[in-house]
N, C-alpha and C positions, 0 to 999 in steps of 0.2 A: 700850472694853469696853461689851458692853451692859449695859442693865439687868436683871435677874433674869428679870421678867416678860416682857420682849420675846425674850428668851433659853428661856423656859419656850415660848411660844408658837410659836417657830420646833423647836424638839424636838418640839413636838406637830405642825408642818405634816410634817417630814420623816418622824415614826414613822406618818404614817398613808398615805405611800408603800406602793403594791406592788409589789417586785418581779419582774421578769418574768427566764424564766430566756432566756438570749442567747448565743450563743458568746464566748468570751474570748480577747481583742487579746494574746498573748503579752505578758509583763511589767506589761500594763494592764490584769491583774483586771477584769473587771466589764464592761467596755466594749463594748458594744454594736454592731452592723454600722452604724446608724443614726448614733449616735454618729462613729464612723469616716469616714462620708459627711458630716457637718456638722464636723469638723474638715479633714477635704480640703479643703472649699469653703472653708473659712473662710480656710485658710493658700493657697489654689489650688495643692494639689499632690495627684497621683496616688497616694492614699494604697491598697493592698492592686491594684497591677497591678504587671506587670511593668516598669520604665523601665528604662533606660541614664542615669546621671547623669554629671554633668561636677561636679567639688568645687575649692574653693579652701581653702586654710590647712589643709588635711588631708595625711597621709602617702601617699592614696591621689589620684590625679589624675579617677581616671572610673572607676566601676564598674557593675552590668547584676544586676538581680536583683528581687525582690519589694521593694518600698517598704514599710515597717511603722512603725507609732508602739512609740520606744522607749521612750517614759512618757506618761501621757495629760499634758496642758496643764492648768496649775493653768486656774481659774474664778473671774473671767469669761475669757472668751478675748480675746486682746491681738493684734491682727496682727504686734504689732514686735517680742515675746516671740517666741525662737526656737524652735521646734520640735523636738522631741529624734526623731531619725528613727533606723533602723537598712535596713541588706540583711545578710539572712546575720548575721552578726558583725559586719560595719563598723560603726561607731555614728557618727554624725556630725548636725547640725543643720541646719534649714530656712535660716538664712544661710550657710551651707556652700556651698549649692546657685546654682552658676552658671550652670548650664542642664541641661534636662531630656526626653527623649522617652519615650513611651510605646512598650512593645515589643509588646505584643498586636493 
């Protein structure tokens, strides 16, 4: 737990944030294009293109459609923390993913 004061100080760095208005990552409120490009990189996955994936441990073997985050990644970001991804409806995770191509 922190202390009061170091707690008071951080409420004061995040209240003096501005807002910028941004489009919204379906299901991840708030999230940013920007955002979305520093989560790709970070996990190395095509995150808002068209792929063709190949899945393991899922009902589904390979699917083909827009790659999207289906929750943003708690913070800090973990490379080994899985990835909550979605196509469509499918919902499945960045360890899921056995191989991947870009379709555009």
């Amino acid at each position: 737990m922190l202390p009061a004061s170091r707690m008071e100080h951080q409420t004061q760095l995040f209240s003096a944030v501005t807002v910028h208005s941004a489009p919204s990552l379906p299901e991840a409120p708030g999230a940013s294009v920007s955002l979305t490009i520093e989560i790709a990189a970070f996990w190395g996955l095509p995150l808002d293109k068209s792929v063709q994936i190949t899945l393991i441990d899922h009902t589904l073997t390979s699917t083909v459609g827009l790659l999207q985050l289906a929750r943003l990644p708690d913070l800090p970001f973990h490379a080994h923390t899985p990835l909550a991804l979605r196509i469509g409806s499918d919902r499945f995770t960045s360890n899921q993913i056995v191989a991947w191509s870009v379709m555009d």
